[in-house]
C-alpha positions in Angstrom: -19.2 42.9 33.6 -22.6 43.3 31.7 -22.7 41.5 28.7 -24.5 42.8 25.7 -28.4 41.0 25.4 -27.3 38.8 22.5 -24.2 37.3 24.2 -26.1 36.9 27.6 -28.2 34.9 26.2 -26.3 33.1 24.4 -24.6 31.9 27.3 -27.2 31.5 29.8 -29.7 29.2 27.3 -30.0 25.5 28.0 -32.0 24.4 25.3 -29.2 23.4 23.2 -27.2 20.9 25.7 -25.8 23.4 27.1 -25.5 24.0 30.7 -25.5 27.6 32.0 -22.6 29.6 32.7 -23.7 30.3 36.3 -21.4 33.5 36.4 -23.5 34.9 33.2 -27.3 34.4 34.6 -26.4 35.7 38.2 -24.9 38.6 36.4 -28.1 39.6 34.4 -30.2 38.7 37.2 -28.3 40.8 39.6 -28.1 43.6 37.6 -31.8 43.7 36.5 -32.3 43.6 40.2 -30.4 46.6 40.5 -31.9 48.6 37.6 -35.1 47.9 39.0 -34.4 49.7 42.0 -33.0 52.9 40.3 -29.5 51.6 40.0 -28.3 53.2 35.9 -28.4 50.8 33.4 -25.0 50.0 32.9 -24.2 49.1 36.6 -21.7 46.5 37.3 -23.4 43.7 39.4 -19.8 42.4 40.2 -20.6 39.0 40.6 -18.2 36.3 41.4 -17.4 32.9 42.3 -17.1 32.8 46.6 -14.1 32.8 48.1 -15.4 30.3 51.0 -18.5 28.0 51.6 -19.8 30.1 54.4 -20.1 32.9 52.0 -22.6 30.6 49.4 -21.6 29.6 45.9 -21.5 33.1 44.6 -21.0 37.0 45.6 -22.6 40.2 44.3 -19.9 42.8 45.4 -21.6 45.9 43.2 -23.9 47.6 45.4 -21.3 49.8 47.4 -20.2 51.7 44.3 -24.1 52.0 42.9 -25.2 52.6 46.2 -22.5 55.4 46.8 -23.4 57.0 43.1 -27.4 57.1 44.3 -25.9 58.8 48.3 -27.7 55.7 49.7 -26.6 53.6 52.5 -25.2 50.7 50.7 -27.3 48.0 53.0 -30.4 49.7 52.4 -29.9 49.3 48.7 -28.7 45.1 49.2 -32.2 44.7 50.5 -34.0 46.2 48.0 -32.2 44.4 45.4 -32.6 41.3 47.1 -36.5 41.8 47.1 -36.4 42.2 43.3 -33.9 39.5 42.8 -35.7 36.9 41.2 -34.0 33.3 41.5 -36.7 31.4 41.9 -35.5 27.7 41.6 -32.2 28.8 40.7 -30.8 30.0 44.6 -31.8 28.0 47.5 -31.1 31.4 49.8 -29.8 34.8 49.6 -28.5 36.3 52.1 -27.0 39.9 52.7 -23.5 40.2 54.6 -21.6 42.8 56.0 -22.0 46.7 54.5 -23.7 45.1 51.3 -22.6 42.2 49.9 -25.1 39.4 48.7 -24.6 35.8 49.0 -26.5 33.7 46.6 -26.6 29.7 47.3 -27.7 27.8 44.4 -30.3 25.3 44.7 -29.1 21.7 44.8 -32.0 20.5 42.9 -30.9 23.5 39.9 -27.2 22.6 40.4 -28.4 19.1 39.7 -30.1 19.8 36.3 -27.5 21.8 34.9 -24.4 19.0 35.7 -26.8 16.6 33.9 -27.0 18.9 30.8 -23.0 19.7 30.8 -23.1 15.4 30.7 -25.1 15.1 28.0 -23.3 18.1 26.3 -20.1 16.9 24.1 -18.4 20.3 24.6 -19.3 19.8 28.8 -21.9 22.5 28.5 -19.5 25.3 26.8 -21.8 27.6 24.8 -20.2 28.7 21.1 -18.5 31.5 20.9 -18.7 34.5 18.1 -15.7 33.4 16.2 -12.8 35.8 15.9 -9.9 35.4 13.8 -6.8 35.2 16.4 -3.7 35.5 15.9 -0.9 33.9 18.1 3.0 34.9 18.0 4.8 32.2 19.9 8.0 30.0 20.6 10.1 32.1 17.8 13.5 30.4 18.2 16.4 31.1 15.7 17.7 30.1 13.1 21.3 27.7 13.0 21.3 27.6 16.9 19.5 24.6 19.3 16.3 25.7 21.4 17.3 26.0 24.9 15.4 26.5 27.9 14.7 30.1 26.6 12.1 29.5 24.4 10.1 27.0 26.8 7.4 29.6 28.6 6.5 31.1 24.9 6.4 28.0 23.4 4.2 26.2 26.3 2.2 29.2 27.4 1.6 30.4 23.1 0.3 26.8 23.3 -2.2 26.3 25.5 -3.2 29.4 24.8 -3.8 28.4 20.9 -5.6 25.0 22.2 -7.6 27.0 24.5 -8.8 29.7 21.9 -9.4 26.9 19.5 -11.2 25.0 21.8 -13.9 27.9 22.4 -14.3 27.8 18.6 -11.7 31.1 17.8 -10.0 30.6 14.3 -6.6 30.5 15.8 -3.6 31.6 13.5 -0.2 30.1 15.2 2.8 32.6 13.8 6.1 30.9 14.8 8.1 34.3 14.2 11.7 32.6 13.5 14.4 34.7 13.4 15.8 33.5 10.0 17.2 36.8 8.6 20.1 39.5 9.5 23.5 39.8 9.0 24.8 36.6 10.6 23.5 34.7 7.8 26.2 35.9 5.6 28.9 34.2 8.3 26.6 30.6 8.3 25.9 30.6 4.6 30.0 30.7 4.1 30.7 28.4 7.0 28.0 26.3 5.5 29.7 26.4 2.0 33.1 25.7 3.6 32.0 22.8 5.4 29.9 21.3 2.2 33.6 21.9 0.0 36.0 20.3 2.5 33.7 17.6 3.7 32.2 16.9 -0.1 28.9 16.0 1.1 25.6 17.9 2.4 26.7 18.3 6.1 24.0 17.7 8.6 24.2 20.0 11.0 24.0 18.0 13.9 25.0 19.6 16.2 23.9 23.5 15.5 25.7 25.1 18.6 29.2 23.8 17.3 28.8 25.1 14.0 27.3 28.6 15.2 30.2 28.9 17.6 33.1 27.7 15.1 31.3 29.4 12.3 31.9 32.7 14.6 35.4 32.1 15.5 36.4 31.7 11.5 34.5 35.1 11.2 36.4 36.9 13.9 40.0 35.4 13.0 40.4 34.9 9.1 39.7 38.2 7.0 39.1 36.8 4.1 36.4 34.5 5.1 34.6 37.2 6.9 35.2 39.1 3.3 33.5 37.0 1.8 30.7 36.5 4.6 30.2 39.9 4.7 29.6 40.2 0.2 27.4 37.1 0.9 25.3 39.4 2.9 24.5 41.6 0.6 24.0 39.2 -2.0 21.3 37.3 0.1 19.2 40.6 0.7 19.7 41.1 -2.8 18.0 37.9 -3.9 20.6 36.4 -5.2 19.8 32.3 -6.1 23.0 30.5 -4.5 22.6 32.8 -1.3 18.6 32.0 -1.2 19.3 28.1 -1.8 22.0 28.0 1.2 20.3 30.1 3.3 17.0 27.9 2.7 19.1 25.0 3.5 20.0 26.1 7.0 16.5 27.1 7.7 14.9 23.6 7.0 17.8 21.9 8.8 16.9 24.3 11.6 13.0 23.5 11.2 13.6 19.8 11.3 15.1 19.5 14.4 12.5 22.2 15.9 9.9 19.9 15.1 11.5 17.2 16.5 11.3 19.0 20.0 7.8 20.4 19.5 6.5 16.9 18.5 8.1 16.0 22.1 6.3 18.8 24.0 3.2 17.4 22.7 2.8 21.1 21.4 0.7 21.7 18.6 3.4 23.8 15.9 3.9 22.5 12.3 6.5 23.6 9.7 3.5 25.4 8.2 3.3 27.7 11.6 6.6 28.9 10.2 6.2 32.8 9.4 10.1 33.9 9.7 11.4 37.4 9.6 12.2 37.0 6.0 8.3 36.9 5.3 8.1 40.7 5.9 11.0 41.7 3.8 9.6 43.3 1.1 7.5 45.2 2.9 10.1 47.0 4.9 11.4 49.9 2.4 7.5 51.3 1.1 6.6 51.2 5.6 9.6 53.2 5.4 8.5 55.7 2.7 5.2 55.6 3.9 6.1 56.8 7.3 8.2 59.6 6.2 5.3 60.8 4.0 2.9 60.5 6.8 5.4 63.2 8.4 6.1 60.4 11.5 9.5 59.3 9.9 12.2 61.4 9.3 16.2 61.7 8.5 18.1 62.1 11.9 22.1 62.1 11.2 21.5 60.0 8.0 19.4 57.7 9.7 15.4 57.4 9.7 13.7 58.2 12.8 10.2 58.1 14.5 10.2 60.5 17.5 7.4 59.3 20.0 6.3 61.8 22.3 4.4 59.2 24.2 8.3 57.5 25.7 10.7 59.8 26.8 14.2 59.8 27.1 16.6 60.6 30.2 16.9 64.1 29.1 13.0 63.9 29.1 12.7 64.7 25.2 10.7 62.6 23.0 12.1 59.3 22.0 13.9 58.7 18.7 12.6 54.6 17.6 15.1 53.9 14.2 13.8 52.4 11.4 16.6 52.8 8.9 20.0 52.8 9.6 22.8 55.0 7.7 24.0 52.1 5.8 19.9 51.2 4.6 20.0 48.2 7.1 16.5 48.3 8.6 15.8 47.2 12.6 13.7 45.1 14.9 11.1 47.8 14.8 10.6 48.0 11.3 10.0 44.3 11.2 7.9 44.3 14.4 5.8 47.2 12.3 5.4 45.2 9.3 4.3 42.4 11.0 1.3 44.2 12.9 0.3 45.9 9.6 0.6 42.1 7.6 -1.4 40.4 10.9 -4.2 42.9 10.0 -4.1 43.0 6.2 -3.1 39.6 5.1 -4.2 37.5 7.7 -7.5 39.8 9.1 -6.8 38.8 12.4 -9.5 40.6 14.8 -6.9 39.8 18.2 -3.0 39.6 17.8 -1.6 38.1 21.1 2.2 37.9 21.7 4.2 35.8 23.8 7.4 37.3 24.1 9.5 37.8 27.4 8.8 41.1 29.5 12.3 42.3 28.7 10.8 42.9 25.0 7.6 45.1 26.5 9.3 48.1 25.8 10.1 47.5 21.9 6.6 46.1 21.2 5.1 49.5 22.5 7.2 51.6 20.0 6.5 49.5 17.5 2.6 49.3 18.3 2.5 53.1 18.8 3.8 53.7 15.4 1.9 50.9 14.2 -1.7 52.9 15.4 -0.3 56.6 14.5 0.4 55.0 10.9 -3.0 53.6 11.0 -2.1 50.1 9.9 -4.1 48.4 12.4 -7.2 50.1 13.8 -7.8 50.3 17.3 -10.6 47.8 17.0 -8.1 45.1 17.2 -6.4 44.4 20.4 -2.5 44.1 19.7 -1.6 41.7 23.5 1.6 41.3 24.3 0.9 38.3 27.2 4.7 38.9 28.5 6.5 36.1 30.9 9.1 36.0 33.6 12.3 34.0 33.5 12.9 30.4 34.4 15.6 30.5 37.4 17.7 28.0 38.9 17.3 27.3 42.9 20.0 30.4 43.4 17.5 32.9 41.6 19.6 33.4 38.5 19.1 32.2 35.3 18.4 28.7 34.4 22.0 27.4 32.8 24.0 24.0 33.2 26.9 24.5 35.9 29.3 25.6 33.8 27.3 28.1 33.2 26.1 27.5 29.5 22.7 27.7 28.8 20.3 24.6 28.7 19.4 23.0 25.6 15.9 22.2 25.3 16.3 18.7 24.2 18.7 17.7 27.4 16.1 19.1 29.6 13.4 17.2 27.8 15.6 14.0 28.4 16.6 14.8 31.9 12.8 14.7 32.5 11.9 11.6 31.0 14.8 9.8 32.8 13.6 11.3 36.0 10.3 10.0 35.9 11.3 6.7 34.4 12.7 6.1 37.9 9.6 7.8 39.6 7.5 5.3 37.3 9.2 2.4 37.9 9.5 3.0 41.5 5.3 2.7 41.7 4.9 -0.2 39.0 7.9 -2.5 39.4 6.0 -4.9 37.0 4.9 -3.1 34.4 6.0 -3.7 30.8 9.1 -2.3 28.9 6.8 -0.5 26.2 4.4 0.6 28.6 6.8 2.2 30.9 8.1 4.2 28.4 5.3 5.6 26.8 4.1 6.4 30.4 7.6 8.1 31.6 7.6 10.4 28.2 4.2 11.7 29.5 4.8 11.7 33.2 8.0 13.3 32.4 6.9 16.0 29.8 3.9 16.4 31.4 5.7 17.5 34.2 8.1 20.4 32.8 5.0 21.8 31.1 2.7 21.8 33.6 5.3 23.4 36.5 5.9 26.7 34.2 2.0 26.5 33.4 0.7 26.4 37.0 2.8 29.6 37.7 1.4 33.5 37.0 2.8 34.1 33.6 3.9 37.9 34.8 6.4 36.7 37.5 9.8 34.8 37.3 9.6 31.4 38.4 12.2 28.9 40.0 12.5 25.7 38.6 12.6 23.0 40.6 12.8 19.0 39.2 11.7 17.6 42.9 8.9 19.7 43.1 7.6 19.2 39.8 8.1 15.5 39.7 5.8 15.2 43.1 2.6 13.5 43.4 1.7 15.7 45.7 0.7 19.6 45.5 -1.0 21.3 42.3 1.5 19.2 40.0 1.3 17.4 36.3 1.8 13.5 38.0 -0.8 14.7 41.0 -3.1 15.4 38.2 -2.7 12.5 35.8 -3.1 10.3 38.8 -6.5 12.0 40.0 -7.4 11.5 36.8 -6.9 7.5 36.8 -8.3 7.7 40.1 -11.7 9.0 38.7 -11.0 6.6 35.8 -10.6 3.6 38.2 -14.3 4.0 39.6 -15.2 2.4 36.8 -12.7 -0.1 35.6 -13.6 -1.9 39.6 -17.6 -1.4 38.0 -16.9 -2.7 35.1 -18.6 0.1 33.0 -16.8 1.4 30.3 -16.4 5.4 30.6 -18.2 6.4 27.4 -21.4 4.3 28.4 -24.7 6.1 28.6 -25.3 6.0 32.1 -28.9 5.4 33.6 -31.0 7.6 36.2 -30.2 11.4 36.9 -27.9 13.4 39.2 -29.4 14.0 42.5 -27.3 15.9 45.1 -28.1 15.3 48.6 -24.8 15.5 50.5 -23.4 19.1 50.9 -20.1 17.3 48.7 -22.0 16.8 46.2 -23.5 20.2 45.7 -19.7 21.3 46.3 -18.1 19.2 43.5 -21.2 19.7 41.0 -20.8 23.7 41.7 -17.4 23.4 40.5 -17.8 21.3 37.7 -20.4 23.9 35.9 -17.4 26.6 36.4 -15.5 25.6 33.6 -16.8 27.6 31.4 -16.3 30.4 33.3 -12.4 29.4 33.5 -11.8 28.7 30.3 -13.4 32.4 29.4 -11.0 34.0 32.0 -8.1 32.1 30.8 -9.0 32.9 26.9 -9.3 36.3 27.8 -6.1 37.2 29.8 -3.8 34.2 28.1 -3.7 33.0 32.1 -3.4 29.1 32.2 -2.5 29.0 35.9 -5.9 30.0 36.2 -6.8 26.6 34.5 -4.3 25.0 36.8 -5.9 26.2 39.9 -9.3 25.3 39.1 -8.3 21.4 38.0 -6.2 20.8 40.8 -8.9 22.4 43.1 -11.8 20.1 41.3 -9.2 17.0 42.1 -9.4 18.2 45.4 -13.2 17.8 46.0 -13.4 15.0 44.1 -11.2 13.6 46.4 -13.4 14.5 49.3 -16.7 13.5 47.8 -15.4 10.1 47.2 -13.6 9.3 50.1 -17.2 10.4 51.9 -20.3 9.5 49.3 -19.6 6.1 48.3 -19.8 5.3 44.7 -20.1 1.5 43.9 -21.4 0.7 47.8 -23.6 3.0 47.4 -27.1 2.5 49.4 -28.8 2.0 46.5 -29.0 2.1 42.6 -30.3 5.1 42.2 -27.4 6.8 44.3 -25.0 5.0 42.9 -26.1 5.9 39.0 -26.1 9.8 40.4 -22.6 9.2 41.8 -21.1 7.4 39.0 -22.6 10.6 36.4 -20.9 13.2 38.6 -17.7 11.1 38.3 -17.6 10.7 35.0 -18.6 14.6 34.7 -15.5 15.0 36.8 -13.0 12.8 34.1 -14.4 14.8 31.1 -13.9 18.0 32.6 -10.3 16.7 34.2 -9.0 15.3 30.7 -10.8 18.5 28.7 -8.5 21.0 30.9 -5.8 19.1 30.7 -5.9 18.9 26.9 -6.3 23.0 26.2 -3.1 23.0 28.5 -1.6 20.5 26.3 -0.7 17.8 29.1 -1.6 14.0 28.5 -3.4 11.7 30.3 -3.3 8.2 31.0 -6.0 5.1 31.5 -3.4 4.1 34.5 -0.4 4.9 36.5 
């Protein structure tokens, strides 16, 4: 991708602190190469990170399609480019492979320099970004029911994805879209009521699944109380003040106990995240209006209907998408629209992403197509939806209890803890009470989130407490304990981590080179993973940089090093290595630990 001048150099200058983004100046290089030698001006260089060693640090793969646009033999072409391609203290060699591709292999010496400017850089050499204003729709549980393992991938994906955006400089807008309006309400405001008259005091609800369920089985068996559930309905959308005050009450006792779980997932929701369906209420009769008088809306067997010729239905004719119901009851949709068009208008977001499971994809375009032809959001602002798989059990269905209920969020969150309490315990037989504890809660949490984060996104996953308890393989304890592990290096030194550390990174061993490489990549995945809401692609990268950390220091000593000046170069790429470990870790939104 060719980035426009100003943003090229914005990310390839190092006189700020910043180290380069490696990915950027090969890019620009590359391509100046190629319009040098006839190639049009907005050729794609293709430049990416090397799938193997052999191959050098990077790959330009652009030159078949430019060189099949100019009717030149794409090899021909490599070697032309290559003469213009100046890397002159950046690449130690260049090398053309195969029908055209061009291997760079960067310079030690450059490597080097740029690892001791992501050091000295507090944001690890990350250039600023050009702020947008980005919005985030995640978790969204309801209201007057328990979270259960259903709302766990939006919840911890939306997150890291807000931490990640955030961390880049984005203004990030978190938009917990609780479902806290529709006609159930009028069934929990009287079971609410009944409960506060025969009980004579302001019930907590406790436990929220038993007074859902028993709230529902009054409904369905006595008439009169579903009467009277049904009139407080219609009194609550009408605004009236005992309605408002009961249904507020079930909200906040909702809320509370949300935050209670959230606060446990070390995720980063507040109550003032809180932007309910309710929110968008007002708005729903004048999008209604205004639809039918933009001629997209209109009456369909006393209904309101937009027919979208863009989805087709199995008789192949255009769609019907209802907005209004016969009775004046208004839909999903009409919500979904409102919310677009008050994202754009009231909260000027430039980027709306969605994390809502794939079974939804289907509504959100309907609603997103109308949203365009109405012109409440211009196409200028990207409208995401970032859709997941489900969580499955080892037999490939979904995730329930055996009797077939489904999991509440706070029983998993508890099973996880007591698992790793034993898993801690196990390793430290002597460690205190308190500490043990604390260090299980992480372990344990750190776990859940980080198996559904290492996964693609797009694909269902199976969930799996053995696996994701290991210390072994691309897993949550496996990367707090490479993280202690870098940690230790100093503890046995007896330097303290934060110390300014003397000398300058040399990189004579080819592991070196290797690890130092990778470490000035993490700009380039934290890009990729703000752009495409993909933190597997975070997960990949830290538990491959644990991996040649691991090799580097099992073969370059550190503190035996042969002498002092090795040994300062050593101890800076470790501590590069911790910072860049405990920085990816924290935009995914797993803790770390000083030990384990």
């Amino acid at each position: 991708m060719i980035m426009p001048a100003a943003s090229m150099r914005r990310a390839t200058q190092t006189d700020e602190g910043n180290a380069v983004n490696i990915q950027a100046l090969l890019s620009e290089k590359v391509s100046q190469a190629m319009i040098a030698v006839g190639a049009p001006s907005d050729c794609e260089p293709m430049v990416r990170q090397s799938a193997r060693v052999q191959f050098g640090d990077y790959q330009a793969n652009g030159i078949m399609a430019v060189a099949k646009k100019l009717g030149q033999q794409p090899r021909q072409l490599a070697e032309q480019v290559v003469q213009q391609l100046d890397l002159n203290g950046i690449a130690s060699k260049v090398e053309i492979a195969g029908p055209g591709f061009i291997n760079i292999f960067l310079a030690p010496e450059w490597l080097a320099r740029q690892a001791e400017a992501a050091l000295a850089s507090p944001r690890l050499g990350v250039a600023p970004v050009d702020a947008q204003t980005i919005v985030i729709d995640y978790s969204a549980p309801n209201v007057a029911k328990e979270m259960h393992v259903g709302h766990v991938r939006s919840t911890i994906i939306g997150d890291a994805a807000a931490r990640t955006l955030e961390f880049l400089g984005h203004k990030v807008i978190r938009a917990n879209h609780v479902g806290d309006w529709g006609t159930q309400f009028g069934m929990l405001i009287a079971w609410l009521e009944k409960q506060q008259r025969e009980h004579h005091e302001a019930i907590a609800l406790a436990d929220l699944e038993t007074f859902y369920r028993e709230a529902k089985k009054t409904y369905d068996e006595d008439e009169a109380f579903a009467e009277r559930a049904r009139s407080y309905v219609v009194k609550l959308q009408g605004g009236d003040e005992y309605c408002r005050t009961m249904w507020k009450q079930l909200v906040d006792i909702t809320m509370t106990q949300n935050q209670t779980v959230y606060d446990r997932l070390n995720v980063t929701l507040t109550r003032n995240d809180v932007m309910g369906e309710s929110l968008y209420n007002d708005m729903l009769p004048g999008i209604v209006a205004d639809l039918k008088a933009k001629g997209l809306a209109v009456e369909s067997e006393g209904a309101t209907v937009v027919f979208l010729d863009e989805f087709k239905n199995k008789e192949g004719e255009p769609m019907g998408v209802i907005i209004q119901k016969k009775d004046g009851g208004f839909l999903y949709t009409t919500t979904d629209i409102a919310c677009a068009k008050y994202r754009y208008e009231q909260l000027h977001a430039d980027r709306v992403l969605y994390y809502i499971d794939s079974r939804q994809h289907q509504h959100l375009m309907q609603a997103w197509t109308i949203v365009r032809k109405a012109g409440y959001v211009p196409e200028s602002v990207p409208l995401e939806h970032h859709m997941f798989g489900m969580m499955l059990g080892k037999d490939g269905r979904p995730f329930k209890t055996r009797s077939g209920g489904t999991i509440k969020l706070s029983d998993l969150l508890d099973e996880a803890v007591e698992r790793a309490t034993a898993l801690v315990s196990e390793k430290n037989p002597d460690m205190d009470a308190d500490e043990l504890r604390k260090l299980a809660n992480i372990v344990g949490i750190g776990a859940v989130k980080y198996a559904d984060l290492s996964k693609s996104r797009t694909t269902d996953y199976i969930f799996d407490w053995d696996n994701m308890l290991a210390f072994e393989g691309n897993t949550a304890p496996y990367m707090q304990y490479a993280y202690t592990r870098v940690l230790s290096v100093f503890r046995k030194a007896g330097i303290d981590e934060n110390a300014v550390l003397d000398g300058t990174i040399q990189l004579s061993d080819e592991r070196e080179s290797q690890l130092a490489a990778r470490l000035l990549q993490f700009e380039e995945t934290i890009t990729l993973v703000a752009r495409d809401g993909t933190p597997h692609v975070m997960c990949a990268y830290l538990y491959d940089l644990a991996g040649l950390f691991s090799g580097f220091y099992e073969h370059c000593p550190i503190l035996s090093a042969e002498d002092e000046a090795v040994r300062q170069s050593r101890l800076k790429l470790a501590l590069l290595t911790a910072r860049t470990l405990k920085q990816g870790l924290d935009t995914l939104g797993i803790e770390t630990v000083e030990r384990m």
